[in-house]
PLY file of the C-alpha trace (Angstrom):
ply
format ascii 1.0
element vertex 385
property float x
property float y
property float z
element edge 384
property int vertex1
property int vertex2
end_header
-85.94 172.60 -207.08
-82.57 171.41 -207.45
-81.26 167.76 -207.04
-80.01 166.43 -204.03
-76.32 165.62 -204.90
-74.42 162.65 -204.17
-73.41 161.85 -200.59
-70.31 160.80 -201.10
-67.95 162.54 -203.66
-67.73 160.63 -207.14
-64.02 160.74 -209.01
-64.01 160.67 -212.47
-61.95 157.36 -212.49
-61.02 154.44 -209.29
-59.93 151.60 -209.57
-61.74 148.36 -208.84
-60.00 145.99 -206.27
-61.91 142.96 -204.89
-60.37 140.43 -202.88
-58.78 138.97 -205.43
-56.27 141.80 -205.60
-55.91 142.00 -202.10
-55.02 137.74 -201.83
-52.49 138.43 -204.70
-50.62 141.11 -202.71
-50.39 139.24 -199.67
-49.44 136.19 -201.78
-45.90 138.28 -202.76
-45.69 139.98 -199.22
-45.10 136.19 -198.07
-42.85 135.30 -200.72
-40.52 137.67 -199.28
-40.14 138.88 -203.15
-41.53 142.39 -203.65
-39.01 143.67 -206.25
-39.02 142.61 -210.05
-39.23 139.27 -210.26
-40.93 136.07 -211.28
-44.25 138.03 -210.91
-43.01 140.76 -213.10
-42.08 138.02 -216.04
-45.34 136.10 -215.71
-47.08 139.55 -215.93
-45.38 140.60 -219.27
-45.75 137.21 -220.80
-49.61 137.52 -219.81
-49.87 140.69 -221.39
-47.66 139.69 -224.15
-50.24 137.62 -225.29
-53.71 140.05 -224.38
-52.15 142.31 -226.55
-50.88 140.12 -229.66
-47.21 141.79 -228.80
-43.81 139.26 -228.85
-42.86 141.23 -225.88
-43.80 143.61 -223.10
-41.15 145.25 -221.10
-43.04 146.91 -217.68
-41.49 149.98 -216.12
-42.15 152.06 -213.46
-44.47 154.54 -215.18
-45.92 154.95 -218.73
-43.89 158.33 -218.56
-40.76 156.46 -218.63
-42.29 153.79 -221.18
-42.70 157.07 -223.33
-39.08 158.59 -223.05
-37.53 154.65 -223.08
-39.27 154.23 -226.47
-37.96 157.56 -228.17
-34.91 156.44 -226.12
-34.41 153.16 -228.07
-35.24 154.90 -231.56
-32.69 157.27 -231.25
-34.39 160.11 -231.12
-32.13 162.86 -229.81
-30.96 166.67 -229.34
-32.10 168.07 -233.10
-35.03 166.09 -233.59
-38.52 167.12 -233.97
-41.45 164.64 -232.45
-44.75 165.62 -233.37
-47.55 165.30 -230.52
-51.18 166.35 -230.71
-51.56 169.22 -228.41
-54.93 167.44 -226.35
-53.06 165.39 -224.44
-51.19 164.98 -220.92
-47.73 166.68 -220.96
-45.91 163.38 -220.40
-46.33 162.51 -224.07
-44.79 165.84 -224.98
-42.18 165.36 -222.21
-40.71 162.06 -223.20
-39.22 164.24 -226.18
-37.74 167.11 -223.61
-36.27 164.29 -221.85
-34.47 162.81 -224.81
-33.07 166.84 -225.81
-35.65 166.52 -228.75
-38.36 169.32 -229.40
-42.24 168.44 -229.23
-44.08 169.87 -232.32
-47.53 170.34 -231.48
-50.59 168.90 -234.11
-54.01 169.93 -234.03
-56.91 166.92 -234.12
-60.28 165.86 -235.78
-63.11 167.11 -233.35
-64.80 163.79 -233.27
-61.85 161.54 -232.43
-60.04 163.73 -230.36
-57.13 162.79 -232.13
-54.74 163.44 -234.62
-54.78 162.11 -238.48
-52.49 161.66 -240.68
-53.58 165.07 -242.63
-52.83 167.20 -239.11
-49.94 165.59 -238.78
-48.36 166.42 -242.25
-48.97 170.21 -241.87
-46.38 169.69 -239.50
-43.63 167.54 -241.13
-39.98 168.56 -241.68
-36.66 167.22 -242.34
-36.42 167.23 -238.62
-39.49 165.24 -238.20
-38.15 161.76 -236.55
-41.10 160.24 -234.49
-44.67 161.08 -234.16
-46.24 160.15 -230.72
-49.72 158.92 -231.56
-52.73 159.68 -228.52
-55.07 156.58 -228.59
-57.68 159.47 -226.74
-59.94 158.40 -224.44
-59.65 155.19 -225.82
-60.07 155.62 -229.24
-57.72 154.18 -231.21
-56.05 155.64 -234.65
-55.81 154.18 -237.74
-51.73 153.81 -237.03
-51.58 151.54 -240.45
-53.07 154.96 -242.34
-50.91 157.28 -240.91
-48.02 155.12 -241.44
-48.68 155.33 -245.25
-48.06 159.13 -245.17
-45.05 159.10 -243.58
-41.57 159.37 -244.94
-40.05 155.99 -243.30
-36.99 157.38 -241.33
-40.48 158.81 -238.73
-40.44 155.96 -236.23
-44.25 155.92 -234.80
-44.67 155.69 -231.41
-47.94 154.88 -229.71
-49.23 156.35 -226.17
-52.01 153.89 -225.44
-52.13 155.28 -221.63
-56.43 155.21 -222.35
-56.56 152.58 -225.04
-55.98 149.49 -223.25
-58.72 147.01 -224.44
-59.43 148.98 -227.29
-58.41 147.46 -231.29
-57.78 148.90 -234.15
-59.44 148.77 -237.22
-59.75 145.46 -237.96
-60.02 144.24 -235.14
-56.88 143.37 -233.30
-56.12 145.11 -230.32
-54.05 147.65 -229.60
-50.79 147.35 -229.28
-50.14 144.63 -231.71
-49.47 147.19 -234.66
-46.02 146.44 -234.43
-44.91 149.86 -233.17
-43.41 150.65 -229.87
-46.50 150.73 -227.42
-46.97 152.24 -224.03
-49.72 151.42 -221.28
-50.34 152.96 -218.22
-51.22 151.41 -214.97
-52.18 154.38 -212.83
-55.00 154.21 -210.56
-57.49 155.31 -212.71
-56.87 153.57 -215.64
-58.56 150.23 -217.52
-55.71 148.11 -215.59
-54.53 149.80 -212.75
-51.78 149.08 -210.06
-51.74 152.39 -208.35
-48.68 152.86 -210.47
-46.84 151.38 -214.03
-46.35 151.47 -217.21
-45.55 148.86 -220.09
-44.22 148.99 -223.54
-45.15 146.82 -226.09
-43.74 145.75 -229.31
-42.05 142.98 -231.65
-37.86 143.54 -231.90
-35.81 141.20 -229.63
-33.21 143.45 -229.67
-35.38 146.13 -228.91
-37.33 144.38 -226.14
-33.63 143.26 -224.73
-32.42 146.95 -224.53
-35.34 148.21 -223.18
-35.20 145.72 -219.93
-31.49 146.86 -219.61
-32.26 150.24 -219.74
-34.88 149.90 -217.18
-32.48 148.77 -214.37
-29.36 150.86 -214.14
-28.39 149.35 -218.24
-26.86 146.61 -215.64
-26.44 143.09 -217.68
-28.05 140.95 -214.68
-31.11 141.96 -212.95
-31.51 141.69 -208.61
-33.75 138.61 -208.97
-31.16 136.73 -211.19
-28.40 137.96 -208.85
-31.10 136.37 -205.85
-31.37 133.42 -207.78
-28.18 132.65 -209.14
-25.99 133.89 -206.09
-22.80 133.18 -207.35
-23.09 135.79 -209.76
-20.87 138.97 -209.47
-22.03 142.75 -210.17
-19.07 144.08 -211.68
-18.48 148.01 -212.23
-16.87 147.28 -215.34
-20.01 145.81 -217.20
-21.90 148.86 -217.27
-21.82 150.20 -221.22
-24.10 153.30 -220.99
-26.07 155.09 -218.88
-29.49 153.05 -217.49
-32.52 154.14 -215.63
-34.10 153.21 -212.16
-37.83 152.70 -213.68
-38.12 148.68 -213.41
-41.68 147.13 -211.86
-42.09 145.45 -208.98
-43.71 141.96 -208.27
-46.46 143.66 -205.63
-47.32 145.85 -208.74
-47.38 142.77 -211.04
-49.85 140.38 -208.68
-51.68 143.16 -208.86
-52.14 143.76 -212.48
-52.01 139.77 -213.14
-55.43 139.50 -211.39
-56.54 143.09 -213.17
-55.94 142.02 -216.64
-57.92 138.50 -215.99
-60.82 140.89 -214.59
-60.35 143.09 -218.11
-63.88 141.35 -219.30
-65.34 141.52 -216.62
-64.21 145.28 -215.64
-64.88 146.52 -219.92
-68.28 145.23 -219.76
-69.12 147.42 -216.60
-67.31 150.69 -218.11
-69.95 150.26 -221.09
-72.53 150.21 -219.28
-71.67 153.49 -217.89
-70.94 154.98 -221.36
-74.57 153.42 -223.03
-76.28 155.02 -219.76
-74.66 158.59 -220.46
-75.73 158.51 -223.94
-78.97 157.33 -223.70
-79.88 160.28 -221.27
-77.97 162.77 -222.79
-78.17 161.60 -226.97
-81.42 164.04 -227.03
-80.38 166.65 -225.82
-80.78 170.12 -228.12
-78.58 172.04 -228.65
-77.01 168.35 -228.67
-73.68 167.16 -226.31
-70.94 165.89 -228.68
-69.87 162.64 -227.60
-66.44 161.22 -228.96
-66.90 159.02 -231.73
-67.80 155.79 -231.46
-67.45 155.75 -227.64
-69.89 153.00 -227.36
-68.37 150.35 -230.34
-66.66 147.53 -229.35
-63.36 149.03 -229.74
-63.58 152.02 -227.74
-61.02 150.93 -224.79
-63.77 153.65 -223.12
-61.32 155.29 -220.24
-62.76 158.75 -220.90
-65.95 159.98 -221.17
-65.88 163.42 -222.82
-68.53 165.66 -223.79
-68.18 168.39 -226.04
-70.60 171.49 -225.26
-72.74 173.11 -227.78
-71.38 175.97 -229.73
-71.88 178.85 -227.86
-70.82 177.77 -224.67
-67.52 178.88 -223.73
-64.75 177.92 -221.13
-66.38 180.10 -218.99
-69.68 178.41 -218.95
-68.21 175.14 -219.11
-65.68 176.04 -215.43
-69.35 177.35 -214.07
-70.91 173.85 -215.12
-67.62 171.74 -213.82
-67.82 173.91 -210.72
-71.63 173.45 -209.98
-71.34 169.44 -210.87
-68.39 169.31 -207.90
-70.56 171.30 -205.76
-73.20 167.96 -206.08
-70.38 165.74 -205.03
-69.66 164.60 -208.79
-66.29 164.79 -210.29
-66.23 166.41 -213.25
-63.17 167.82 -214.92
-60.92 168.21 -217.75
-58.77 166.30 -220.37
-57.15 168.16 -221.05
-55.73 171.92 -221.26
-53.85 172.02 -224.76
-50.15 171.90 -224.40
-49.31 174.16 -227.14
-50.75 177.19 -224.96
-48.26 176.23 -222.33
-45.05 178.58 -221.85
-43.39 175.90 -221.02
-43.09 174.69 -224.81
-42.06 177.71 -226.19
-44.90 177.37 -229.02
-47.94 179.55 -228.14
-48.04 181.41 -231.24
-48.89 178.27 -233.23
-52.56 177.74 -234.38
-54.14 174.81 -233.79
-58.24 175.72 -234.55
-59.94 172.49 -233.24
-57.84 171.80 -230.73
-58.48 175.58 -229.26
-62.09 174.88 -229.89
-62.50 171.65 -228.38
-60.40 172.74 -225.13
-62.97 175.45 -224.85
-66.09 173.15 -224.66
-64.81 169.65 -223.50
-65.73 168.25 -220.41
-64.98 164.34 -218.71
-67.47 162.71 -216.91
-67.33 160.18 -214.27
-66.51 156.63 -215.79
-64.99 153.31 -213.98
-65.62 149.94 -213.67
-66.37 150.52 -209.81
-69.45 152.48 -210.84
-72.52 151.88 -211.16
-75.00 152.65 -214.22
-77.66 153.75 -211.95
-74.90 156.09 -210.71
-73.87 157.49 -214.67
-78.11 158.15 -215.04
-78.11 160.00 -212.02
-74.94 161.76 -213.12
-76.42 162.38 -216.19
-79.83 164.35 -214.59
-77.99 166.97 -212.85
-76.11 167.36 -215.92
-79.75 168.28 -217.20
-80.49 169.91 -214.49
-77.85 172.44 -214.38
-78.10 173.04 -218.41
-81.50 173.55 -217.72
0 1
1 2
2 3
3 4
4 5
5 6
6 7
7 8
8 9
9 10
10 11
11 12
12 13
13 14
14 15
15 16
16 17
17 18
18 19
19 20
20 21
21 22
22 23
23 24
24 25
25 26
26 27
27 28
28 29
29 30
30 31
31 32
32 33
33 34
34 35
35 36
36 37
37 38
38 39
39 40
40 41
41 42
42 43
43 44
44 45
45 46
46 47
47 48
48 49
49 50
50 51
51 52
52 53
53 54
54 55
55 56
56 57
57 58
58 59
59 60
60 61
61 62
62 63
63 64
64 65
65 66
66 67
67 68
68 69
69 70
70 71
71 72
72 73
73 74
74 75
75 76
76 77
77 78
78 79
79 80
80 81
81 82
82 83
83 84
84 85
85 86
86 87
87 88
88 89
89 90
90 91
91 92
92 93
93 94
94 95
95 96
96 97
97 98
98 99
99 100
100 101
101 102
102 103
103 104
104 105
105 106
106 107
107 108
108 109
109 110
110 111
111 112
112 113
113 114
114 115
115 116
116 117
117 118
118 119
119 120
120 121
121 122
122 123
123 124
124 125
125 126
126 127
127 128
128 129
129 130
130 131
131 132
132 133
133 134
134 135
135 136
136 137
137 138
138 139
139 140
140 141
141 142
142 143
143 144
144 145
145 146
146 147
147 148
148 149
149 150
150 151
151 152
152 153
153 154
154 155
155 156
156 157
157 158
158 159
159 160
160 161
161 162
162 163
163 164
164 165
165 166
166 167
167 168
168 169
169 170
170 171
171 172
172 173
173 174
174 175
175 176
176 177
177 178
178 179
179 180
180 181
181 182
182 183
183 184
184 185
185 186
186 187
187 188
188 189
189 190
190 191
191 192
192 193
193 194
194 195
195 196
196 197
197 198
198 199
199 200
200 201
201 202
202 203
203 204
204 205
205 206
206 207
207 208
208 209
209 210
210 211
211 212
212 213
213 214
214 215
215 216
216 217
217 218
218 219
219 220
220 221
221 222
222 223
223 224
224 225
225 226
226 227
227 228
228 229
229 230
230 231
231 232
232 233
233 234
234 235
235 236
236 237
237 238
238 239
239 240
240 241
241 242
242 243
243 244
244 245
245 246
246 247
247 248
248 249
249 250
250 251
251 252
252 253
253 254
254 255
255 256
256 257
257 258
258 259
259 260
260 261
261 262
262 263
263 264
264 265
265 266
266 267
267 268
268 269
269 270
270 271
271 272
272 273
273 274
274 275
275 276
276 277
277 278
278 279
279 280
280 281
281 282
282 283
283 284
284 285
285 286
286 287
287 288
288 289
289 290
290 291
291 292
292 293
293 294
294 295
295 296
296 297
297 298
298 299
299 300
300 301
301 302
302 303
303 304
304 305
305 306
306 307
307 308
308 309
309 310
310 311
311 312
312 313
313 314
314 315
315 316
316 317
317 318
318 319
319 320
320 321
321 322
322 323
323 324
324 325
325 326
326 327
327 328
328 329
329 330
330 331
331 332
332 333
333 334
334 335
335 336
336 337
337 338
338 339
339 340
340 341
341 342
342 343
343 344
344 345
345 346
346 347
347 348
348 349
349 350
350 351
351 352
352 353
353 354
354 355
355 356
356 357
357 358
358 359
359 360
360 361
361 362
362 363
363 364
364 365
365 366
366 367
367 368
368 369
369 370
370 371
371 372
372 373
373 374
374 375
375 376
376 377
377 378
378 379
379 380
380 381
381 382
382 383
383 384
């Protein structure tokens, strides 16, 4: 007899927002200050220092913190950017958007990521950035892969799962020194329904990067508020900006989220100990991504890998029979390189073909419950039988 399936239908990822959240928004709805602001610049100092960066510059999306980081590196029409092909298309996007071209790399099947030995098959004199995936939350070795790479490749990190995480060593990510980029979506570690940040250490850098943001203008709409005697004058503009600033309602959000970041980390591992504990004896066994329980796991996804054997078609008949019990399963992600849009499906990538075939996410969030993951977990075993 089958298991009754959950009442109410279970995302793979929510957010959790208390009342905390909810007094912080209606703090800046009083202010009569929802734009970027003084909330905004208390937010990137206070992730400034959660992250061991000099500076974080917040934008409207970690899409745009993507393409503003090539942006700012100079990466251009003629240039190559090398991207593992298990990832979301943004990070192969950013490179579109600057007129470069996204060279796909496969990955190691227990990271879920690329190395530094996938990403030299794919080197050239082209080559000028390679956009590292921090997967699921596991995050690379940058400092290795640096070593192998000529230095005019600029290294650009897409930490969009890996906030909370560290690299080896210990410190956490986004400190390497690189050009870093959160995201604050609603199912991320730190969400604000939507955001992104970069982080990373050059003044000048950090100083372009908040231009860019807002139009490339020289004074931003809360200095012009504050300082009203200031002018906007046509005539300062020097080259072409963006509309993808943050807002202070975004920012009182994620000021109260990243405080929480204990709290909320120490509930998502509960989930992931849960999942392995009923599903570590399993045989044929799951593959579970490596070291998805350690302590610097950022732990956004939880992927499963099915035995060998089992197909994409056995794995869409699993997802499908999971939703049917109210539990939402699904998929992270379909690889990019397959996709006409990139021009590129002729290129073999082995593990990355093999892994798309078998992977699977699995409910995780810090507004779940680890009686919910081990209940998760038994119609997983049910349905595998």
């Amino acid at each position: 007899m089958a298991l009754p399936g959950f009442k109410d239908y279970l995302p793979f990822g929510r957010p959790d927002f208390g009342e905390q959240e909810i007094a912080a928004v209606t703090r800046v709805l009083r202010s009569r200050w929802i734009g970027m602001g003084p909330e905004t610049a208390a937010f990137e100092r206070e992730l400034a220092a959660a992250v061991g960066a000099p500076h974080v510059v917040t934008v409207n999306s970690c899409t745009s913190a993507l393409f503003l980081a090539l942006k700012v590196q100079g990466i251009g029409p003629g240039d190559e950017v090398i991207v593992p092909s298990l990832t979301w298309c943004s990070t192969a996007n950013a490179a579109l958007y600057c007129g470069a071209r996204p060279v796909f790399c496969d990955i190691d099947p227990d990271t879920l990521c690329l190395t530094p030995t996938t990403v030299q098959a794919w080197l050239t004199r082209k080559t000028k950035a390679v956009m590292v995936v921090h997967f699921g939350g596991y995050t690379v070795d940058v400092a290795a892969l640096r070593r192998v790479l000529p230095e005019r490749v600029h290294i650009i990190e897409d930490a969009a799962h890996a906030l909370g995480g560290a690299y080896p060593g210990g410190r956490p990510a986004g400190s390497s020194g690189n050009l870093v980029c959160f995201s604050f979506y609603p199912n991320k570690n730190l969400a604000t329904a939507e955001g992104g940040a970069v982080a990373q250490y050059d003044d000048d850098v950090a100083d372009r990067l908040r231009s860019l943001r807002q139009h490339a203008l020289p004074i931003t709409a809360w200095k012009r508020f504050i300082h009203p005697r200031s002018l906007l004058l046509s005539e300062q503009l020097e080259e072409l900006g963006f509309k993808m600033n943050f807002t202070d309602l975004q920012a009182a959000i994620a000021r109260v989220q990243l405080r929480r970041q204990p709290e909320l980390a120490r509930r998502r591992l509960t989930i992931a100990q849960a999942y392995v504990e009923r599903l570590g004896n399993l045989r044929p066994p799951l593959r579970f991504q490596e070291r998805v329980c350690a302590p610097d796991h950022a732990r956004h996804l939880f992927t499963i890998q099915l035995p060998t054997g089992r197909g994409s078609s056995s794995r869409n008949r699993l997802l499908l029979a999971l939703r049917a019990r109210n539990i939402g399963a699904t998929i992270h992600y379909a690889p990019l390189h397959r996709m006409p849009l990139y021009g590129q499906r002729s290129r073999a990538l082995p593990v990355t073909e093999q892994v798309c075939r078998r992977i699977m996410t699995l409910p995780i969030s810090a507004s779940m419950s680890s009686r919910a993951a081990s209940r998760v977990a038994d119609h997983l075993l049910d349905l595998l039988g």
